[in-house]
C-alpha positions as CSV (number, residue, x, y, z in Angstrom):
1,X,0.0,0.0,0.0
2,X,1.0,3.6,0.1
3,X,2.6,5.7,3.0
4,X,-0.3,7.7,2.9
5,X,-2.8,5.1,3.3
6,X,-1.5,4.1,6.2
7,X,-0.6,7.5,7.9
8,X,-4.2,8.6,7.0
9,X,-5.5,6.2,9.5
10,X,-2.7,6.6,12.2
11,X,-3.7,10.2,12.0
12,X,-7.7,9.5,12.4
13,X,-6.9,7.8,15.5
14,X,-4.1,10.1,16.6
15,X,-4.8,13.4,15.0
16,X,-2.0,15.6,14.6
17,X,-4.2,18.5,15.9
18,X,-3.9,16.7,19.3
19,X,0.0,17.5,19.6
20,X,1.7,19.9,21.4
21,X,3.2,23.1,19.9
22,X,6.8,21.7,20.3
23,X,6.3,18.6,19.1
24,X,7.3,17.5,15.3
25,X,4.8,14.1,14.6
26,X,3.9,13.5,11.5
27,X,5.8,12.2,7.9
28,X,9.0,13.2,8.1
29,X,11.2,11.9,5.3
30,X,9.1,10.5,2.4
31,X,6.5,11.0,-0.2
32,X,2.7,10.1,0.9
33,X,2.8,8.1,-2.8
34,X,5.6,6.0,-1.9
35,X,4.6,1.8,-1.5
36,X,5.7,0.5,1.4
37,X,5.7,-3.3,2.3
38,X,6.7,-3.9,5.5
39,X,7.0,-1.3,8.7
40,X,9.2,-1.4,12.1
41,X,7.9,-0.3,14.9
42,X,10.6,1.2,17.8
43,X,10.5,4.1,20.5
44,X,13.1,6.0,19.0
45,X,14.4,6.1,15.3
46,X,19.1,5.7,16.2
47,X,21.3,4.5,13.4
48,X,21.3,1.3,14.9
49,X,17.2,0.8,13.9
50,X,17.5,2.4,10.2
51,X,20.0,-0.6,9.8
52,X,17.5,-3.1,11.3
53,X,15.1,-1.9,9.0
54,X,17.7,-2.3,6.2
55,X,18.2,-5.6,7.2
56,X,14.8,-6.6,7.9
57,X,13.5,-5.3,4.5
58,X,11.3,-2.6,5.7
59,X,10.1,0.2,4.0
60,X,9.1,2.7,6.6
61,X,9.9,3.2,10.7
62,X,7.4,4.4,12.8
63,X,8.5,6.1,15.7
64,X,6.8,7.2,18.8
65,X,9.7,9.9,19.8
66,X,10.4,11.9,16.1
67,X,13.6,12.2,15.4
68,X,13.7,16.0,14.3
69,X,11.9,18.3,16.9
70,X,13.8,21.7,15.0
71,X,15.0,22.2,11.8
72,X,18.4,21.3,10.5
73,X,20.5,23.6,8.2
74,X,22.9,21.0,7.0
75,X,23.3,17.3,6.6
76,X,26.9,16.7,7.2
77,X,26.7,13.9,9.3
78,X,28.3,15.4,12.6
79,X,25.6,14.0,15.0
80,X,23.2,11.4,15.3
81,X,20.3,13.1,13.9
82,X,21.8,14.0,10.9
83,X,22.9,10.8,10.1
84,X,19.8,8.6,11.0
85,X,18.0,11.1,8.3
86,X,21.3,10.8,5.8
87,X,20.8,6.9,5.8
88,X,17.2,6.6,6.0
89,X,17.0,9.1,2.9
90,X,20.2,7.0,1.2
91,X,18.1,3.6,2.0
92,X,14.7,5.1,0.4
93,X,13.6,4.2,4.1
94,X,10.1,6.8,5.1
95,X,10.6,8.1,9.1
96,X,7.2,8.8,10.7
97,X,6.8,9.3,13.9
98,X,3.4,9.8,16.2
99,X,4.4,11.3,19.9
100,X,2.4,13.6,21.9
101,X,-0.4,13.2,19.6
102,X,-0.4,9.6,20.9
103,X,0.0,10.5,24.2
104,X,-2.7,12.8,23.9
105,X,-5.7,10.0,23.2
106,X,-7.7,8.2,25.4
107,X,-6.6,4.9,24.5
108,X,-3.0,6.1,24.3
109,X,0.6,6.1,25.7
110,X,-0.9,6.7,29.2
111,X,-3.2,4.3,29.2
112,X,-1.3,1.6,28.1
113,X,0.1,2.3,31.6
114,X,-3.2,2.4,33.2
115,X,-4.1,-1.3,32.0
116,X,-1.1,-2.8,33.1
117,X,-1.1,-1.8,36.4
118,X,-5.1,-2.7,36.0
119,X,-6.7,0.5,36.9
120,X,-10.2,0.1,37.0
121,X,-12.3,2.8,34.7
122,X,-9.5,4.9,33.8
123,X,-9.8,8.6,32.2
124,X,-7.8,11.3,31.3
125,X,-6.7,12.9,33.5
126,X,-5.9,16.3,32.0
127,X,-8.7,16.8,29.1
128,X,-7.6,19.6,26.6
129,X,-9.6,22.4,25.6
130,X,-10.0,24.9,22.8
131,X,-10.2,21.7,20.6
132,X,-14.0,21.9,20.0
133,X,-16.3,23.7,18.3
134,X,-19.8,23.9,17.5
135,X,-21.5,23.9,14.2
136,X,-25.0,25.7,13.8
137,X,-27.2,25.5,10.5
138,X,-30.3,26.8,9.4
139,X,-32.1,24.6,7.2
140,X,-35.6,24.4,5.4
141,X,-37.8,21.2,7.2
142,X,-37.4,19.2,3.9
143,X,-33.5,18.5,4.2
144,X,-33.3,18.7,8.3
145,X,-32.6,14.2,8.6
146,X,-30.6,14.8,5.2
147,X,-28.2,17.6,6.1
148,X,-28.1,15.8,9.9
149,X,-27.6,12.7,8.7
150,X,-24.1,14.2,6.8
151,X,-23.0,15.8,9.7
152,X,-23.0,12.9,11.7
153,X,-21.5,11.1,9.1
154,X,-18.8,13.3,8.8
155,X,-18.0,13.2,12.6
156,X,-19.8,15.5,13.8
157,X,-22.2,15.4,16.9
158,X,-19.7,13.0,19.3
159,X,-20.3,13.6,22.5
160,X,-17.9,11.3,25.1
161,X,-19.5,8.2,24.7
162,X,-22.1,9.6,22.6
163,X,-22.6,10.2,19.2
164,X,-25.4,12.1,16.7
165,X,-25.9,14.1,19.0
166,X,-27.5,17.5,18.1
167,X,-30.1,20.1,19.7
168,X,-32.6,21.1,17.0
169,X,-34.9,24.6,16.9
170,X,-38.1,25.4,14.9
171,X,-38.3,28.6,13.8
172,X,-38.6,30.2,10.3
173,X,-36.3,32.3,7.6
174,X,-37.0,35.1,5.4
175,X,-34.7,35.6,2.3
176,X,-35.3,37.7,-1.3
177,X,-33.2,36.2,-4.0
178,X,-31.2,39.0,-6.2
179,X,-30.8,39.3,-9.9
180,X,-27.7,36.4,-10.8
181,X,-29.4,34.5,-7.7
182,X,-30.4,30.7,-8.3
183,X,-32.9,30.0,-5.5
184,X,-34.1,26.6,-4.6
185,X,-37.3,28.0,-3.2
186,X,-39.0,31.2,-4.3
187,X,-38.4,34.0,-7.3
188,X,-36.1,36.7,-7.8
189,X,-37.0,39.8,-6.1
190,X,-40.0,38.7,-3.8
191,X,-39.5,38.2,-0.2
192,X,-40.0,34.3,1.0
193,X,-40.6,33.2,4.6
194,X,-39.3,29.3,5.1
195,X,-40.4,26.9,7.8
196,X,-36.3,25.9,9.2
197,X,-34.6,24.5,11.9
198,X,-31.8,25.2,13.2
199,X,-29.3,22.3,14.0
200,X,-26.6,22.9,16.6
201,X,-23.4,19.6,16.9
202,X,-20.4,19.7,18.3
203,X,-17.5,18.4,16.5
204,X,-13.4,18.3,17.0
205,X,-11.8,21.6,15.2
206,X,-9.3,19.0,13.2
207,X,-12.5,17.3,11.3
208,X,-13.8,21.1,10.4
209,X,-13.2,20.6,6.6
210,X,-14.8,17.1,6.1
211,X,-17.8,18.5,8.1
212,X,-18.6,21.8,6.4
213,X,-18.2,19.6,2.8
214,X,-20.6,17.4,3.8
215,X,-23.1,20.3,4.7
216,X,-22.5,22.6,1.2
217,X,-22.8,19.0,-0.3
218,X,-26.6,18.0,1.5
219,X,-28.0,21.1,1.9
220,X,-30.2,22.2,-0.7
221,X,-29.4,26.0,-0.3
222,X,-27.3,28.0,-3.0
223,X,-26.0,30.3,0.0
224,X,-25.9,28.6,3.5
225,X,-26.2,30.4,6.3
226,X,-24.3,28.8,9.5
227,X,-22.1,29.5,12.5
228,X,-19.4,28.7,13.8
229,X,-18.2,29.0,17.2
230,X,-15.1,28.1,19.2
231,X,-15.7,26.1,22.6
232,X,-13.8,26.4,25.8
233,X,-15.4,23.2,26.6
234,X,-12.8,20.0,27.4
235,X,-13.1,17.4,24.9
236,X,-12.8,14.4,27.7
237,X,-11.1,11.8,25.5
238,X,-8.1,13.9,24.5
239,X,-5.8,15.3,27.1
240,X,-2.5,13.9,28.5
241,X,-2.0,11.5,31.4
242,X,-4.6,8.8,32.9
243,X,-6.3,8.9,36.3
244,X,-7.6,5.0,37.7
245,X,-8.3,3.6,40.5
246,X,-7.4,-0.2,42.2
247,X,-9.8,-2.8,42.3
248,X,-8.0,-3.1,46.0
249,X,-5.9,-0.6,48.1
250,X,-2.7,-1.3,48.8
251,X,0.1,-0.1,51.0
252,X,2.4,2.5,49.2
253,X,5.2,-0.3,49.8
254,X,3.3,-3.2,48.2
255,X,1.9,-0.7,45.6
256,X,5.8,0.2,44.7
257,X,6.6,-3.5,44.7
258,X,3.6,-3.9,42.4
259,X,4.5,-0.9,39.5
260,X,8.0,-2.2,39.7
261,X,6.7,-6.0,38.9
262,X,4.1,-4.9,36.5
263,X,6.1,-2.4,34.5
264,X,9.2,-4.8,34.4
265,X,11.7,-1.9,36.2
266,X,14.9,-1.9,37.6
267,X,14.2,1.1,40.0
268,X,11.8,3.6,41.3
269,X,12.8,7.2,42.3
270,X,10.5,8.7,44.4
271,X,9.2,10.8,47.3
272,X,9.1,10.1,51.1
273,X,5.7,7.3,52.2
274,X,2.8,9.3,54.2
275,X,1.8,6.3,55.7
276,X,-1.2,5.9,53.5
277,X,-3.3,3.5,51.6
278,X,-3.0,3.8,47.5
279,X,-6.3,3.5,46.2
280,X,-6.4,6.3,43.5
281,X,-3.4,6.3,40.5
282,X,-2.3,8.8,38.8
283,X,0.0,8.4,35.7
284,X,1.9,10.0,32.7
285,X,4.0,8.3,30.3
286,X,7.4,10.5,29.4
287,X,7.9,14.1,31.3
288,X,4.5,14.2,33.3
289,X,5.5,16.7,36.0
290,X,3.3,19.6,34.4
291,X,0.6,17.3,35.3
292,X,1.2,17.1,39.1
293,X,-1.6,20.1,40.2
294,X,-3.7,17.7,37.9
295,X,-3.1,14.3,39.7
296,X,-3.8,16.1,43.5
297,X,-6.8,17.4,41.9
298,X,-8.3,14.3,40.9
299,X,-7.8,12.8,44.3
300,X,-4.5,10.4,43.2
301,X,-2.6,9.1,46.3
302,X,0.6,8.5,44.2
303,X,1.5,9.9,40.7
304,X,3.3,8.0,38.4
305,X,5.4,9.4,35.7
306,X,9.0,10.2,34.2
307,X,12.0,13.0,33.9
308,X,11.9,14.5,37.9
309,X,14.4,17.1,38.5
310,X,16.0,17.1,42.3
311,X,14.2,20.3,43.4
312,X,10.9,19.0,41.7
313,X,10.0,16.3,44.3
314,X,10.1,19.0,46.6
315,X,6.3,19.7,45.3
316,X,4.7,16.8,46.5
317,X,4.3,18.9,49.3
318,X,3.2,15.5,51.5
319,X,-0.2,15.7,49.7
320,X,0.7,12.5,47.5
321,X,3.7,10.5,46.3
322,X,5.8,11.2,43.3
323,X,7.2,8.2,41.6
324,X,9.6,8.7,38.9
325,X,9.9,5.7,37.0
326,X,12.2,6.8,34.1
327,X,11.1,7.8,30.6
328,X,11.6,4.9,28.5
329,X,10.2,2.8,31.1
330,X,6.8,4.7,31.1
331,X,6.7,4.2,27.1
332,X,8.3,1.0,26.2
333,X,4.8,-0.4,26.0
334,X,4.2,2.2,22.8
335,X,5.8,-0.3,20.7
336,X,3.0,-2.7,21.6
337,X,0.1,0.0,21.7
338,X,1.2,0.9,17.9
339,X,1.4,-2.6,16.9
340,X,-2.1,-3.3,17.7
341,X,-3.5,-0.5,16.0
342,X,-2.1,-1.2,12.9
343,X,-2.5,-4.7,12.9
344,X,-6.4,-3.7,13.6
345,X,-7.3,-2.3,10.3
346,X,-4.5,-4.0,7.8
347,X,-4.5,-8.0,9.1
348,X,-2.2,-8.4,6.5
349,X,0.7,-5.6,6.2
350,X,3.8,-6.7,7.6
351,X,4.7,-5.1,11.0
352,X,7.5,-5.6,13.4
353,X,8.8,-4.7,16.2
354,X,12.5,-3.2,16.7
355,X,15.1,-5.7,18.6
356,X,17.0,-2.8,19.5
357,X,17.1,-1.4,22.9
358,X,17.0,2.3,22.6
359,X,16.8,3.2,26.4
360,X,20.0,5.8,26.3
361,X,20.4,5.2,30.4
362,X,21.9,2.6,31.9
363,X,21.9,1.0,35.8
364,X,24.8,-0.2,37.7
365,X,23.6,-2.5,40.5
């Protein structure tokens, strides 16, 4: 198939509207028309994987972690970035990768953490706003299921764990067609008053485009009239980090023991006990400690993410423990998360998974 056919669906899962202003996911070196065969699957894109994916045959990496996050002004080859992009390029090799975008789904990095340490009905635990919008349109009785029914259709009207959902108002229109007009109802130059309703959705700002073309194309109207307004509302399944809770509390030392078993680590960093029961569980895969204010919000007894400076666990303030698990750690699942949503909708591409250890830090025990 083509790159684009599969980044198209990566992106419908993880839009790229859900990352973060630093972040650089996306297609990064190769064309969307390019056939691709075979796909490897790793954390982060070293030398060390574009030769595994030499080896291995494959046509295209997928990365969670991109490997350009600012751009380059030469290609000399002096550091690693510049020569992981040399010899993909060199190899006809396409780098994608599909970070915070990921991380910002329900579904995503973070709760891939959540269901291995089983945290019962898990949410986000940070939901973003400024990503919705809402859609109103005036139109004539006739059309009202028609132009609804593209809407929805469209994605529009999704509401949590809801969808075609809209709020719908009776009222009537009054229009006079001009000369060069080509009216669906009425004649040039007399006044017309038209039984409509208004339909009001909600939609996410990245599916805009598709929505608005699927109203011009069912509504019957030569000249729409609509709004468009911008939401501060959160859109609950996007947002970074998770927020569960145990089927049983535990102590914080059996609850350590447990993240360190579960998560397959070879150390914990992290504040000083309270002498409390863990019931409520906070995490964040990668740097989480913007999140922190979030996680004592939501009532977590222990937050668990990556990246803590010295000075950092200082803001625990008592109120809850901070365990620091390390950043690979808290993502090596990602390889796994990405593998099954591929392997979802195309049962028969071929998709592996890196051999290569990436994890940059080391332990001496």
């Amino acid at each position: 198939m083509k790159i684009k056919e599969l980044t198209e669906y990566l992106e419908q899962v993880a839009p790229l509207a859900y990352q973060e202003s630093y972040d650089n996911s996306g297609l990064l070196v190769g064309s969307p028309e390019d056939e691709i065969q075979k796909a490897l699957i790793s954390l982060d894109c070293t030398e060390q994987v574009v030769q595994e994916a030499i080896d291995k045959g494959c046509d295209i990496i997928i990365s969670h972690h991109p490997i350009v996050f600012s751009g380059l002004k030469k290609f000399t080859g002096k550091n690693y970035v510049e020569r992981v992009l040399i010899k993909a390029i060199r190899h006809n090799i396409a780098l994608y990768a599909i970070h915070t975008n990921l991380d910002n789904i329900y579904g995503g990095v973070s709760s891939k953490i959540a269901q291995k340490l089983n945290l019962q009905s898990h949410a986000v635990l940070a939901p973003k706003q400024g990503l919705l919008k809402k859609l109103a349109v005036y139109v004539p009785r006739t059309h009202v299921e028609v132009v609804r029914e593209a809407l929805f259709s469209a994605g529009a009207g999704g509401i949590g764990n809801y969808d075609q959902c809209s709020y719908n108002t009776a009222g009537y229109g009054t229009f006079r067609a001009q000369q060069g007009a080509s009216p669906t109802i009425g004649a040039i130059g007399k006044q017309e008053r038209v039984e409509e309703t208004k339909i009001e959705v909600l939609y996410p700002a990245d599916r805009e485009r598709k929505i608005i073309l699927a109203m011009y194309a069912a509504h019957p109207y030569e000249e729409v009239a609509y709004d468009i307004i911008k939401m501060e509302n959160a859109l609950h399944q996007v947002g970074a980090g998770a927020i569960g809770n145990l089927a049983e509390e535990m102590n914080e030392q059996a609850f350590l023991a447990y993240i360190k078993e579960r998560l397959n680590l070879k150390v914990i960093r992290h504040t000083k006990p309270l002498g409390k029961m863990i019931s409520r569980v906070a995490v964040c895969g990668g740097a989480g400690g913007f999140l922190l204010e979030a996680a004592k919000r939501s009532g977590a007894d222990i937050f668990i993410t990556a990246d803590y400076k010295y000075h950092e666990f200082f803001d625990a303030q008592d109120e809850i423990i901070i365990a620091d698990i390390g950043h690979f750690e808290s993502e090596q699942f990602t390889q796994d998360l990405l593998m099954d949503i591929i392997r979802k909708k195309f049962v028969n591409f071929a998709v592996l998974l890196t051999e290569i250890d990436t994890n940059p830090i080391n332990y001496y025990s």
